[in-house]
Backbone bond lengths (Angstrom), bond angles and torsions (degrees), N, CA, C in turn:
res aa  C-N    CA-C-N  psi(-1)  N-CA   C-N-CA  omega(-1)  CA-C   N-CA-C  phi
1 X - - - 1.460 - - 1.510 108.45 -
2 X 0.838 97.63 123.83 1.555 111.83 175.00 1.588 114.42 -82.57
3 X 1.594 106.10 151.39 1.800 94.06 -168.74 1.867 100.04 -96.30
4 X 1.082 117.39 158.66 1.696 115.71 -177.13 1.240 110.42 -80.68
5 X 1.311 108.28 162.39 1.671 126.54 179.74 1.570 111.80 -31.39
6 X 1.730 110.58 -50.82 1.209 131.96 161.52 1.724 126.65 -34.32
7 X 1.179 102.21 -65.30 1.490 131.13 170.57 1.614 109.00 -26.48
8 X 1.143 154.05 154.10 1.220 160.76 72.45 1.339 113.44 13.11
9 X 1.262 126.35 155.76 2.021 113.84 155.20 1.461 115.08 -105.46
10 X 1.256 111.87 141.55 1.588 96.57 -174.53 1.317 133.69 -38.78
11 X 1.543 110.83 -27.56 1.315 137.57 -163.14 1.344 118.25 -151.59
12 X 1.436 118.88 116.67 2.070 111.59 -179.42 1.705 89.46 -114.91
13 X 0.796 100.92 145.52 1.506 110.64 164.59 1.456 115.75 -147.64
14 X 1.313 116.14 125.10 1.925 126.97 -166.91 1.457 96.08 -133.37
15 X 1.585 106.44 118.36 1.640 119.69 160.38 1.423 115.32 44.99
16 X 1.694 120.71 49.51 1.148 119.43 173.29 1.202 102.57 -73.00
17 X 1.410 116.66 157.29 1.690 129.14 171.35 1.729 97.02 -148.28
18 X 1.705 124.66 125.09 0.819 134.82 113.87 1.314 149.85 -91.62
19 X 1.046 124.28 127.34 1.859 131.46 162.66 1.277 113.59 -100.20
20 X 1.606 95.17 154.17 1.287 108.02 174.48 1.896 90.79 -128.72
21 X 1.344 102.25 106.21 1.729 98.43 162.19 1.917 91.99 59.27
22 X 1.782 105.51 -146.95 1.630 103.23 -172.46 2.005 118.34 -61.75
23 X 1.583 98.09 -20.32 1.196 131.92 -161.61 2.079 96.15 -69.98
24 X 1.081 107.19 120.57 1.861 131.18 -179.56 1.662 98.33 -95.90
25 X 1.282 117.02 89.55 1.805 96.61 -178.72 1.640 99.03 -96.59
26 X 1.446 129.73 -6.57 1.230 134.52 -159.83 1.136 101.67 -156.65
27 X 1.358 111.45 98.99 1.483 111.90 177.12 1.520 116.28 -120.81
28 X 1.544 124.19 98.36 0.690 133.59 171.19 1.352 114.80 73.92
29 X 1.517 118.65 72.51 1.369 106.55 -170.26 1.398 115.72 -113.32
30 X 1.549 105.27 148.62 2.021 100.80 -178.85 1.155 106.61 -128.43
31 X 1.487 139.19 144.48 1.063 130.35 154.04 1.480 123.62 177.77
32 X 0.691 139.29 178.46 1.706 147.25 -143.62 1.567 126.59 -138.89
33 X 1.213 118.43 76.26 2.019 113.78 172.45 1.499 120.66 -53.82
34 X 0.913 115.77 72.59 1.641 84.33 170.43 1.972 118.95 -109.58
35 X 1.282 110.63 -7.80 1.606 99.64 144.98 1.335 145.92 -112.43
36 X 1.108 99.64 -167.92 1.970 104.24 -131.80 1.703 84.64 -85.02
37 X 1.535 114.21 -5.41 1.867 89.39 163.40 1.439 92.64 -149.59
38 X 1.463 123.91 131.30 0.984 142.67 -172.27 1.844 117.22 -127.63
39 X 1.457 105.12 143.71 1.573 99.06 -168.63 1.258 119.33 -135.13
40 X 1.498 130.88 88.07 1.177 134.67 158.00 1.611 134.05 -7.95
41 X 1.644 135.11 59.70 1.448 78.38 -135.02 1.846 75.53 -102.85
42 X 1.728 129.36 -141.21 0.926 117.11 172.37 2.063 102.59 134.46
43 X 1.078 105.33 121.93 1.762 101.67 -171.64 1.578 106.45 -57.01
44 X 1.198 73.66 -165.91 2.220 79.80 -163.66 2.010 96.40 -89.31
45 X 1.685 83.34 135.58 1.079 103.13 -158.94 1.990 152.46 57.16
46 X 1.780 71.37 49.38 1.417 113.68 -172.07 1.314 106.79 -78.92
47 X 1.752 107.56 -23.30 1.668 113.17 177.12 2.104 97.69 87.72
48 X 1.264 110.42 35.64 1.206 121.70 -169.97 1.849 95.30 -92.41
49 X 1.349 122.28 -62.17 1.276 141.49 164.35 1.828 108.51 -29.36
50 X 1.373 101.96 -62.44 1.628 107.80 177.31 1.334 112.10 -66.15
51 X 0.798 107.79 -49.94 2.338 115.92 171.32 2.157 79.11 -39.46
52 X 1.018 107.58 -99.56 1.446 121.52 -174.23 1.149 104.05 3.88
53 X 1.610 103.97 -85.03 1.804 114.08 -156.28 1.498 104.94 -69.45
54 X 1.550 123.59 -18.25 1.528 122.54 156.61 1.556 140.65 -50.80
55 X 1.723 98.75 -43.75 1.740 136.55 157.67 2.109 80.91 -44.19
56 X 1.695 111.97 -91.11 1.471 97.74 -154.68 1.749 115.01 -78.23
57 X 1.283 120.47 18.18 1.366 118.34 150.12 1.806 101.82 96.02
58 X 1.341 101.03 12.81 1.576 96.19 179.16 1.494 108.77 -72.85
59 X 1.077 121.62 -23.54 1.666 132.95 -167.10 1.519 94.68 -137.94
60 X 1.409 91.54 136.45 2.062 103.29 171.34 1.208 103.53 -110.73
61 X 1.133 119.13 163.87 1.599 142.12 -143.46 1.682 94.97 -117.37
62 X 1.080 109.89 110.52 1.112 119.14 178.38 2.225 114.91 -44.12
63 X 0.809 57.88 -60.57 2.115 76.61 169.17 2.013 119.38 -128.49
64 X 0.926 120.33 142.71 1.342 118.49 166.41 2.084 103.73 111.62
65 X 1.295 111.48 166.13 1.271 122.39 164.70 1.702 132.71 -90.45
66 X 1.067 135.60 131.28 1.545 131.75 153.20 1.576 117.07 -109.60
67 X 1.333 127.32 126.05 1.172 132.99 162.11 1.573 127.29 -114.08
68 X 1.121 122.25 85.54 1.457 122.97 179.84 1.552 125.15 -74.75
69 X 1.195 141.25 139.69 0.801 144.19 -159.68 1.460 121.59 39.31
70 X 1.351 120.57 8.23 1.518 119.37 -159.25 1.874 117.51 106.47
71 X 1.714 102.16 -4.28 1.434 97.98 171.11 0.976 104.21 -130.97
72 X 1.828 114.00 163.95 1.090 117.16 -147.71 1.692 86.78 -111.27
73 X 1.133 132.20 177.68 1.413 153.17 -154.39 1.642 108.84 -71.42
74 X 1.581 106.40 -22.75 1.805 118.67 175.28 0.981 97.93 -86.96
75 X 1.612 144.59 10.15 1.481 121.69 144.69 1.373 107.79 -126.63
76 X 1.281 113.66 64.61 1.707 129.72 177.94 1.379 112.90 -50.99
77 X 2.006 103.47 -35.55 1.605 102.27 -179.54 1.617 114.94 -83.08
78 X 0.908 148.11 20.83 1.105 167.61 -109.28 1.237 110.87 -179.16
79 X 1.395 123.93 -65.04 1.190 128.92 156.37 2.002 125.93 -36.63
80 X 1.009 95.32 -78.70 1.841 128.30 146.42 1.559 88.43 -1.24
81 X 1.699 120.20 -95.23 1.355 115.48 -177.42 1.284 129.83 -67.93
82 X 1.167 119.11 -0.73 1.721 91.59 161.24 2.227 95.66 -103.18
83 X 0.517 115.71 50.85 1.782 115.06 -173.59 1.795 102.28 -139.03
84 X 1.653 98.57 149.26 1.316 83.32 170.17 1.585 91.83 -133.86
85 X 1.537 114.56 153.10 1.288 109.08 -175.17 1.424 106.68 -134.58
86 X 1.543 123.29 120.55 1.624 130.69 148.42 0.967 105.37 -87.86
87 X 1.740 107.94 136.95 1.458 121.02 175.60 1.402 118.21 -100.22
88 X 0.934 160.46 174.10 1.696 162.32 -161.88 1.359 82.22 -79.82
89 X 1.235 114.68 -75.32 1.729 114.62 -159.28 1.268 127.75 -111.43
90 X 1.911 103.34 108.58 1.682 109.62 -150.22 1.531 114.95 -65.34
91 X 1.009 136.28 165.84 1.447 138.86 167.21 1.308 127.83 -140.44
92 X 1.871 91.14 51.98 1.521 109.63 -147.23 2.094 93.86 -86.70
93 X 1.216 103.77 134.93 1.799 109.66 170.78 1.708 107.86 -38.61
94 X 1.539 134.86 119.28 0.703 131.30 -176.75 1.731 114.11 -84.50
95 X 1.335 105.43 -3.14 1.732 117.22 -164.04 1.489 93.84 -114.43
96 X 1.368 128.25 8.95 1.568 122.99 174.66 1.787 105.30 -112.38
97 X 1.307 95.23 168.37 1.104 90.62 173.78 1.636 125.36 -122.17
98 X 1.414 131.24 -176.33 1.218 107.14 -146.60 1.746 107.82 -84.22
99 X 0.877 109.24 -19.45 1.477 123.85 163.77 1.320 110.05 -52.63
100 X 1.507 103.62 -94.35 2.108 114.54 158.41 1.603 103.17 10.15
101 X 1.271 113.35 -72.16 1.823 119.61 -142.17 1.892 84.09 -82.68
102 X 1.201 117.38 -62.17 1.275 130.89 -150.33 2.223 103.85 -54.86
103 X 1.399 108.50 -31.55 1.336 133.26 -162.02 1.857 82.66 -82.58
104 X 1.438 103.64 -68.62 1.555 107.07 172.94 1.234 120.29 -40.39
105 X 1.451 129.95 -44.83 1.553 123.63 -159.03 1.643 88.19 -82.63
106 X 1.275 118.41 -37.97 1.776 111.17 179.22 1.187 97.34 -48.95
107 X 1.855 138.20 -73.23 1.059 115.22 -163.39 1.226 140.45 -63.90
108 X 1.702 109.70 -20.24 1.385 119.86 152.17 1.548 122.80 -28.21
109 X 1.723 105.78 -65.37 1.158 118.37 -172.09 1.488 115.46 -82.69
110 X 1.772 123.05 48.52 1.315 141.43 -154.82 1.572 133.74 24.42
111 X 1.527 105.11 29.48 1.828 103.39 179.76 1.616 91.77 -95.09
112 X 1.746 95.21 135.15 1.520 108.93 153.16 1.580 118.22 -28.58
113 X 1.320 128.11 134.55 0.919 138.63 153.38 1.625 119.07 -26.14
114 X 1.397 123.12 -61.22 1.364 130.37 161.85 1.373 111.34 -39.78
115 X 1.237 128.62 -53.40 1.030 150.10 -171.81 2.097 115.77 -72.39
116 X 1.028 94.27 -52.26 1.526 107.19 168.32 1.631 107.35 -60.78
117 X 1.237 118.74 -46.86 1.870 117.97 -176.85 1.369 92.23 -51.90
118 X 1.469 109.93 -74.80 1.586 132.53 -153.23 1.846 104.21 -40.43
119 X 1.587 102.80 -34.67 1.585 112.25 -178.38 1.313 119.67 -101.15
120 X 1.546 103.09 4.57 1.507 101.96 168.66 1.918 118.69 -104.43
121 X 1.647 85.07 -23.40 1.891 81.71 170.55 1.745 112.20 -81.77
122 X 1.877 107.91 -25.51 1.641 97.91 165.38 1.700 113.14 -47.15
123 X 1.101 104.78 -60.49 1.727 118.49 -155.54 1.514 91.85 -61.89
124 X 1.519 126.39 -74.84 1.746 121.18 165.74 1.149 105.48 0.11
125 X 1.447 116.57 -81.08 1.459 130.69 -171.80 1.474 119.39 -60.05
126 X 1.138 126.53 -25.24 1.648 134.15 164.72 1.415 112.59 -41.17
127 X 1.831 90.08 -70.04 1.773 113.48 -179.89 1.315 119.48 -76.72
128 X 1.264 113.81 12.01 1.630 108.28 170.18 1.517 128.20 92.88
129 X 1.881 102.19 0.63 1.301 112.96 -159.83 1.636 107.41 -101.94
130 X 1.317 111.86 -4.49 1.836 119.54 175.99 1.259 113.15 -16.99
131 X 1.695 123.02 -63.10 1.293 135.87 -165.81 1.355 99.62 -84.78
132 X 0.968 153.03 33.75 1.546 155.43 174.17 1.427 104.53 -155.14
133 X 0.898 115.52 19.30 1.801 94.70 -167.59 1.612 97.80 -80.92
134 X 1.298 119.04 -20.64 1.687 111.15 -175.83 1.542 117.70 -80.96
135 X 1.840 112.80 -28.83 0.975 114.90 168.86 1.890 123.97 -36.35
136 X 1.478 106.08 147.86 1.335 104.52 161.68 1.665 124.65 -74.73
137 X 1.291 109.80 154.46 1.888 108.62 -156.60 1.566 88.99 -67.95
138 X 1.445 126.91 -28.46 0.949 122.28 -125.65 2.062 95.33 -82.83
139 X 1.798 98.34 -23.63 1.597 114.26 -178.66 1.551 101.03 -64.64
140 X 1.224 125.82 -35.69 1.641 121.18 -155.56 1.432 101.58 -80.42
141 X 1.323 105.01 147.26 1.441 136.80 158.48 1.747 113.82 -21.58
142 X 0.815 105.70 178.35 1.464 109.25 157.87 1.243 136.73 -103.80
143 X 1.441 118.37 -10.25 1.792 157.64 157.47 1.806 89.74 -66.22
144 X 1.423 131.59 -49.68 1.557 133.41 -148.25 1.743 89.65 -88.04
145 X 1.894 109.32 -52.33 1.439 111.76 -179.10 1.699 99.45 -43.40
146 X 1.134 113.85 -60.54 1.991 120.84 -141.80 1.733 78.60 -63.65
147 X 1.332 120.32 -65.47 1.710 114.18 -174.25 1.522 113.58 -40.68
148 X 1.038 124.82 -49.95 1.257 127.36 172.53 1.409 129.81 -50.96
149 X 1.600 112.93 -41.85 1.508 130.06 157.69 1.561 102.75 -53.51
150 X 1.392 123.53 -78.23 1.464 116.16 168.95 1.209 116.70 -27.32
151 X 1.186 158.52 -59.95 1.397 166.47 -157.71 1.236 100.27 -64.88
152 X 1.854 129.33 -56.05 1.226 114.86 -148.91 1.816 87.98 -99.58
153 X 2.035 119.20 2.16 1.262 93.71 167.77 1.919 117.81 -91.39
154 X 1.488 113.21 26.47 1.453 106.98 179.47 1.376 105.35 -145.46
155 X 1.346 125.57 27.92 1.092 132.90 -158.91 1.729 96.08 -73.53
156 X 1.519 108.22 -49.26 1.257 128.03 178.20 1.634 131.37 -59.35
157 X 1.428 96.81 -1.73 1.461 119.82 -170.57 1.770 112.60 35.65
158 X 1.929 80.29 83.89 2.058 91.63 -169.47 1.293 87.04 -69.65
159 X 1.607 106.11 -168.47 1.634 115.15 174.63 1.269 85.86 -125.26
160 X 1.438 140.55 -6.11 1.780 119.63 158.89 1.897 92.58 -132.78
161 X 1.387 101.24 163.07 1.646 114.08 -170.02 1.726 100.62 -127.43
162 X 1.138 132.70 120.29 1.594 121.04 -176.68 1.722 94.21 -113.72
163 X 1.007 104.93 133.74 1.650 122.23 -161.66 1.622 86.51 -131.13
164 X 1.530 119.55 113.44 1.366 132.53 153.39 1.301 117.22 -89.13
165 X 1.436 114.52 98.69 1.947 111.61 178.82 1.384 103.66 41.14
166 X 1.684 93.18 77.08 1.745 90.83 179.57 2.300 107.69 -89.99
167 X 1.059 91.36 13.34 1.680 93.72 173.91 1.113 106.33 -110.23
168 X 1.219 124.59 -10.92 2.145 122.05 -171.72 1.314 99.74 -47.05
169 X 1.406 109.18 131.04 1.671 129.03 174.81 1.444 105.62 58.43
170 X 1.721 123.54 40.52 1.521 104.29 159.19 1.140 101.52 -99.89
171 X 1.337 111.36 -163.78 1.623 123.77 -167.56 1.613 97.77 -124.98
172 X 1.227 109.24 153.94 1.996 100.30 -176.05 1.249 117.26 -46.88
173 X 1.120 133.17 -41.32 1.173 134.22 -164.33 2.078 100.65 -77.42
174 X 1.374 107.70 -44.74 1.287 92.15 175.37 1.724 133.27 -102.10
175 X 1.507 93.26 15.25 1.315 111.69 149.28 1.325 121.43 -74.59
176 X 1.557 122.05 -44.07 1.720 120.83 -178.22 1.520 98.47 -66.87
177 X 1.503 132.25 -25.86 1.323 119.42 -177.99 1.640 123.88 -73.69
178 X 1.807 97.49 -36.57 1.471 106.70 160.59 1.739 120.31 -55.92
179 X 1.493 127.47 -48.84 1.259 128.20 172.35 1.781 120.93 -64.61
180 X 1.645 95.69 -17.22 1.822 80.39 169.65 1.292 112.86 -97.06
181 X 1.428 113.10 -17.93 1.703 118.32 155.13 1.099 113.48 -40.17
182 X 1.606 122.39 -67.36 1.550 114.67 -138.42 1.856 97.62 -86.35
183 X 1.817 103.11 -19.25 1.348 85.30 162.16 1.533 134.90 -71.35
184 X 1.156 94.30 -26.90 1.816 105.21 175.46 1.939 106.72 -35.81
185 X 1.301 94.63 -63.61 1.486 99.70 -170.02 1.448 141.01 -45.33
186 X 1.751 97.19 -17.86 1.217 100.56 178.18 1.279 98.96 -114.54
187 X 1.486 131.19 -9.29 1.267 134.04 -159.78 1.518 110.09 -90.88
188 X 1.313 99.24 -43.08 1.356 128.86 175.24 1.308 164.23 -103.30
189 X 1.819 96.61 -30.34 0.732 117.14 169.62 1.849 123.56 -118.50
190 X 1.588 97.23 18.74 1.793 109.89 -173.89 1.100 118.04 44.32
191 X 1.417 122.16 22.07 1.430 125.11 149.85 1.898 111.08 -77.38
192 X 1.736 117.76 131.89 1.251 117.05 -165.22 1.546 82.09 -98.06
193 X 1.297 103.30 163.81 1.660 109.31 177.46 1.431 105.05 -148.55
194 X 1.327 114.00 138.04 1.635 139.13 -176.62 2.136 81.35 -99.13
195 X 1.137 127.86 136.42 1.503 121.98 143.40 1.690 115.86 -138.76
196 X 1.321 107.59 150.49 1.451 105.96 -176.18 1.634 105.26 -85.95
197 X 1.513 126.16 156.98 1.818 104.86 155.46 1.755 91.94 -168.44
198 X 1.389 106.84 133.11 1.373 111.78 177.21 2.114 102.10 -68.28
199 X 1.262 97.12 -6.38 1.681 102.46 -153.60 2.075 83.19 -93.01
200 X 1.378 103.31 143.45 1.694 104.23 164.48 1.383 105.00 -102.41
201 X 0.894 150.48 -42.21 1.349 145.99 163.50 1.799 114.79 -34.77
202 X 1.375 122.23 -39.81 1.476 123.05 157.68 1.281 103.98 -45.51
203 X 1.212 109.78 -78.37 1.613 123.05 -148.39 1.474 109.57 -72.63
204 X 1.462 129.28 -7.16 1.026 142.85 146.59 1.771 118.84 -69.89
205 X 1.100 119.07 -39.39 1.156 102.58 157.19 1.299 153.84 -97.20
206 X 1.268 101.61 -5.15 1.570 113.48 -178.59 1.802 99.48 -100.36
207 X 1.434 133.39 -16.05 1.060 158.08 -125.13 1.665 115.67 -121.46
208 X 1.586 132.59 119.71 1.046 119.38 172.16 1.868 113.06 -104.90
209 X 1.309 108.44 -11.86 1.287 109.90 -176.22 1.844 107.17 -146.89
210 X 1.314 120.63 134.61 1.378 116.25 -171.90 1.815 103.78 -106.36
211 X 1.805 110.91 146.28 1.615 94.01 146.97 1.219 95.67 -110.30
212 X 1.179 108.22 -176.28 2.066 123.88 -165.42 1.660 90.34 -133.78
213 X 1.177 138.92 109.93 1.384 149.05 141.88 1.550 119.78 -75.57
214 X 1.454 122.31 142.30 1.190 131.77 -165.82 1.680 115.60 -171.58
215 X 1.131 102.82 91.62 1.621 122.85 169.39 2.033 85.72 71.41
216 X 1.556 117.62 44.60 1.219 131.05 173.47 1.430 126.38 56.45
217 X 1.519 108.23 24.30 1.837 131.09 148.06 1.225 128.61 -89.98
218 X 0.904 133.73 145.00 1.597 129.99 -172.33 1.490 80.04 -102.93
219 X 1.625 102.34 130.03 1.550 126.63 173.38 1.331 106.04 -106.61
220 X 1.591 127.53 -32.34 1.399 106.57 177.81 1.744 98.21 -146.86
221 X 1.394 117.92 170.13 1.694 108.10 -163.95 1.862 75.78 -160.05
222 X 1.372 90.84 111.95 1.482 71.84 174.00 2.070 100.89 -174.61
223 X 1.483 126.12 170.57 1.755 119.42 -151.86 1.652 70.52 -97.51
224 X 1.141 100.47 161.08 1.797 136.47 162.62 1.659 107.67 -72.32
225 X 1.567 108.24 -46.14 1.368 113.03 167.55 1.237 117.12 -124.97
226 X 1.305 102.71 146.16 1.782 96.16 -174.24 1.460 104.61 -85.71
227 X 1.534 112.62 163.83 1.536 115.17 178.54 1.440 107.92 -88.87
228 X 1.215 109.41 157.19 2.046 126.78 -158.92 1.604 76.75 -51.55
229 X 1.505 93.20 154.97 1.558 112.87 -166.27 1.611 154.04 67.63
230 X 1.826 86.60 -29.41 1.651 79.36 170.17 1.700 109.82 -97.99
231 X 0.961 111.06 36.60 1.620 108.23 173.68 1.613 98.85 -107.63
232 X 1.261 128.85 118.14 1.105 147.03 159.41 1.439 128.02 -65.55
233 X 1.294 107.69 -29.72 1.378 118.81 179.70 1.309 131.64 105.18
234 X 1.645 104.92 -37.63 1.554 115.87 -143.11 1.578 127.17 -49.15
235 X 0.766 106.32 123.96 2.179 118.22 -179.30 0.893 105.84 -96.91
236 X 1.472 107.44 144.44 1.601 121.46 153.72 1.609 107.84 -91.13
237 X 1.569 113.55 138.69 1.475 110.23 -171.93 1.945 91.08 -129.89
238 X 1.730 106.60 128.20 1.726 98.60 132.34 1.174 116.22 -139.57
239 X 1.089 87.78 166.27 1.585 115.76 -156.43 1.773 121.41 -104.74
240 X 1.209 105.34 136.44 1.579 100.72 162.00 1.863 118.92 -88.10
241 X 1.240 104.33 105.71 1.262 104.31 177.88 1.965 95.54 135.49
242 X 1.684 99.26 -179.52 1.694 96.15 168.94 1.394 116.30 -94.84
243 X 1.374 117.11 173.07 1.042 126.96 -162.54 1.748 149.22 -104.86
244 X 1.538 78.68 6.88 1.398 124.59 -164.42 1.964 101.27 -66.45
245 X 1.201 94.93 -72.55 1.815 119.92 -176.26 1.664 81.38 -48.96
246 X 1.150 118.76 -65.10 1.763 109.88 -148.12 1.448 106.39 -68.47
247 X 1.593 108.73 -24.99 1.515 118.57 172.83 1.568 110.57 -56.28
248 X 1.252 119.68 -38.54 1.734 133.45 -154.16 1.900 82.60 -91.00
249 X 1.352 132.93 -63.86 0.874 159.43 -152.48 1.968 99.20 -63.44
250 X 0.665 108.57 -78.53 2.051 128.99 151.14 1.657 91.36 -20.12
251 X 1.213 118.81 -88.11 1.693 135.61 -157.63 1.688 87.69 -45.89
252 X 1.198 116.73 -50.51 1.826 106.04 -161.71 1.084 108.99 -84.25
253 X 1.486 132.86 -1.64 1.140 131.78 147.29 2.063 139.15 -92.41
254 X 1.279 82.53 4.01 1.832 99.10 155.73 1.362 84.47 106.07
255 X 1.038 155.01 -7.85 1.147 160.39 -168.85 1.731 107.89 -72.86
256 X 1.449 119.91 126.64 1.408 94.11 155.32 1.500 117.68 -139.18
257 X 1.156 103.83 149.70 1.562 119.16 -161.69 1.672 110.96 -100.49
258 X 1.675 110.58 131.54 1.697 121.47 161.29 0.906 103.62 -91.11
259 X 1.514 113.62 132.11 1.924 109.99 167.72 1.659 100.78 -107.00
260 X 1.272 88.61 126.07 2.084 85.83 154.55 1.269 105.31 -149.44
261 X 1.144 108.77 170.00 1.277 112.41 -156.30 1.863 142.77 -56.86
262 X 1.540 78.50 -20.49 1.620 87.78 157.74 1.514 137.51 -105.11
263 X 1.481 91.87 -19.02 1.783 103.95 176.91 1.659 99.37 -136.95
264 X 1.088 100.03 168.16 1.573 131.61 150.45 1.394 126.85 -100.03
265 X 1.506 118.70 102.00 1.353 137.80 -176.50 1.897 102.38 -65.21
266 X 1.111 117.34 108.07 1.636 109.22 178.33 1.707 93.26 -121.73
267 X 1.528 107.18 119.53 1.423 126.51 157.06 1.678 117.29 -100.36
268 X 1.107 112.43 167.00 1.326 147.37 -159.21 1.356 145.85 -157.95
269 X 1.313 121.78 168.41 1.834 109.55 -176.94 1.634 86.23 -94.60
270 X 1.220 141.60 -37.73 1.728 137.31 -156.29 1.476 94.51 -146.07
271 X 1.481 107.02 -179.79 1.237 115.05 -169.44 1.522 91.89 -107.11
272 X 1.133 148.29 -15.37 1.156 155.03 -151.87 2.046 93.51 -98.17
273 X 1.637 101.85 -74.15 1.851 86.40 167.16 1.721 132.85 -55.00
274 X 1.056 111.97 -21.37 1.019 121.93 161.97 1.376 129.91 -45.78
275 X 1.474 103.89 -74.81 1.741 114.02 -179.20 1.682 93.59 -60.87
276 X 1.628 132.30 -33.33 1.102 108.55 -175.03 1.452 122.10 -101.58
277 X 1.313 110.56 6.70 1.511 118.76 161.65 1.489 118.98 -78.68
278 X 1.443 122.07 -24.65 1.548 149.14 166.80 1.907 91.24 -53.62
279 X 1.203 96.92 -81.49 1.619 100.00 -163.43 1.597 115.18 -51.08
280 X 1.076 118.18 -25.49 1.759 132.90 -156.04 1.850 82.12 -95.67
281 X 1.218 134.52 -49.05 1.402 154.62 -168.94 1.619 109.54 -54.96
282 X 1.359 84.53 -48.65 1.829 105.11 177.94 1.069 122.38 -103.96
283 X 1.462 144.67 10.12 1.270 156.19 66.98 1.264 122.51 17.56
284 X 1.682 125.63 -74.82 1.083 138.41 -142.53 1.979 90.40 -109.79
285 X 1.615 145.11 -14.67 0.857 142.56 156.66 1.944 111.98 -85.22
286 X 1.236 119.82 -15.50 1.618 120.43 171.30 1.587 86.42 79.45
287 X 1.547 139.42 56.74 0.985 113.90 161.44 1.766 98.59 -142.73
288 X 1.280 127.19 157.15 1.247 138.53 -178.93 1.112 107.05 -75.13
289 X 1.612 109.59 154.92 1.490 122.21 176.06 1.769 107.01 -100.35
290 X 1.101 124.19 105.08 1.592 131.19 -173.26 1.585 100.33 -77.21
291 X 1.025 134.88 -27.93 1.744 127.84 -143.01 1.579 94.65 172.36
292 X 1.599 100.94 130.94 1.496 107.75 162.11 1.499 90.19 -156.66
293 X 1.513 97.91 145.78 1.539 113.38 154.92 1.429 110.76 -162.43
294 X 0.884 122.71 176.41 1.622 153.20 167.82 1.789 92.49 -19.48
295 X 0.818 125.80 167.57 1.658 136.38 174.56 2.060 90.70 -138.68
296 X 1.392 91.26 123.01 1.470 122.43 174.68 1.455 105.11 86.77
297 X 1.788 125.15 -161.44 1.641 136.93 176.66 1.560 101.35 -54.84
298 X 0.686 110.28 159.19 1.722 118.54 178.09 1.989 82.73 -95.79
299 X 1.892 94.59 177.99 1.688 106.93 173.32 0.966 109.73 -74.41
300 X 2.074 127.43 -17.10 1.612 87.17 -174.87 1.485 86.28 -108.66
301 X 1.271 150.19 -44.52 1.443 135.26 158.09 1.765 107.72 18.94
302 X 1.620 104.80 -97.08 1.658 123.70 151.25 1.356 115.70 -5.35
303 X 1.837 109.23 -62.52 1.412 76.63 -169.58 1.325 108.02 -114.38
304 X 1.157 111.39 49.19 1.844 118.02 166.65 1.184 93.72 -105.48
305 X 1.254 123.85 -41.60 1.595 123.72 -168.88 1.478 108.08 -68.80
306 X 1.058 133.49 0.52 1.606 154.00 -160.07 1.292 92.34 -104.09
307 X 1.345 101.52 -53.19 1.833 108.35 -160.63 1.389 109.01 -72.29
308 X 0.893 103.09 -42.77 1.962 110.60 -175.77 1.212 102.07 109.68
């Protein structure tokens, strides 16, 4: 979901620059949140982490602006409580238990005590942790730790969630549990989420819009799905047979076709008349469809080539 004309964006960011000493981790960065799940993505030490802890105000930006929710970085504490943040690498009490910490971080983040229990056995129960919540952290998995980190970052019911490589060191099975989580939150539970992931296949799925970081530039800023209309469609088609009939055949159906010598370029108003102006086209010329795909890089093609 995209936010309206009206709307604010969750996040503005103009010409940030951090350094560390000779070291550029943020060079010059711009860019724009406005849906409800957004994905950092970018290899390790992309300066994805520093973007992050900049967003909640732990580190200032040497040059440039951040405005979250509508505030700007001089009310970081402010910021802080309505946000919930998992970090890549937990530093969760190993002698508490998952309840214990999760009840605590509510009251940290100012809910009544009454109020903090009541939202720590929901959230438990969200992430799968109900039947363990008494256990000590110190017995669980590393799939049970990362859920547990999640838990005590929404306990407070933020209105954005920042997830740093919330799968680092799971195992497949408790990685697919982390990705149907982190989709839940925005899907389901109207929590918006910023997440980092060197992986495109994450951020493609939990994900409606990606940025691309690279030696701490944003190389590409762009939705996972496009909104109704700007998808054009266009295919590459070959064919068994000539190309003439399907050319004539294509044209009377609004369709219009590039020929060169190895494919047939077929454009369109949508991708939907398209693929079915193709079939009705090749039908109505008596010739087979050999090969179709996409016309140009596919999205993740694009955004590997982004990544380096």
């Amino acid at each position: 979901m995209t936010a309206g004309a009206a709307e604010r964006p969750l996040v503005e960011i103009h010409g940030v620059v951090k350094r560390y000493g000779p070291v550029t981790a943020l060079d010059g960065v711009t860019a724009t949140v406005n849906d409800r799940a957004v994905g950092l993505l970018g290899a390790n030490g992309a300066g994805k982490s520093t973007l992050m802890r900049t967003m909640l105000g732990l580190i200032r930006p040497d040059e440039g602006t951040i405005d979250v929710m509508g505030m700007g970085l001089d009310r970081s504490w402010e910021i802080r409580r309505r946000l919930g943040y998992m970090p890549e690498h937990n530093a969760l009490p190993m002698g508490m238990t998952a309840r214990d910490l999760v009840v605590h971080m509510g009251e940290l983040r100012g809910l009544p005590r009454r109020v903090a229990i009541l939202r720590a056995s929901e959230v438990l129960f969200q992430v799968g942790l109900e039947e363990e919540r008494s256990r000590l952290i110190r017995t669980f998995s590393v799939g049970m730790k990362q859920r547990t980190n999640l838990a005590q970052a929404i306990v407070h019911s933020p209105s954005l969630v920042i997830l740093d490589e919330p799968t680092n060191g799971l195992d497949p099975a408790g990685r697919e549990e982390m990705l149907t989580l982190v989709r839940r939150l925005s899907a389901d539970l109207g929590i918006a989420v910023i997440m980092s992931s060197h992986l495109l296949e994450d951020v493609v799925r939990t994900c409606d819009a990606v940025i691309v970081l690279r030696d701490g530039k944003v190389v590409a800023n762009q939705r996972l799905a496009p909104e109704p209309g700007e998808v054009r469609g266009d295919v590459q088609v070959r064919l068994d047979g000539g190309s003439d009939g399907f050319v004539e055949a294509a044209g009377r159906l609004g369709l219009k076709v590039d020929v060169s010598p190895d494919w047939l370029l077929v454009s369109g108003p949508d991708a939907e008349a398209v693929l079915r102006g193709v079939r009705d086209a090749a039908c109505s010329a008596g010739v087979g469809l050999r090969e179709l795909r996409p016309a140009g890089p596919t999205l993740e093609e694009s955004l590997i080539g982004a990544i380096g």
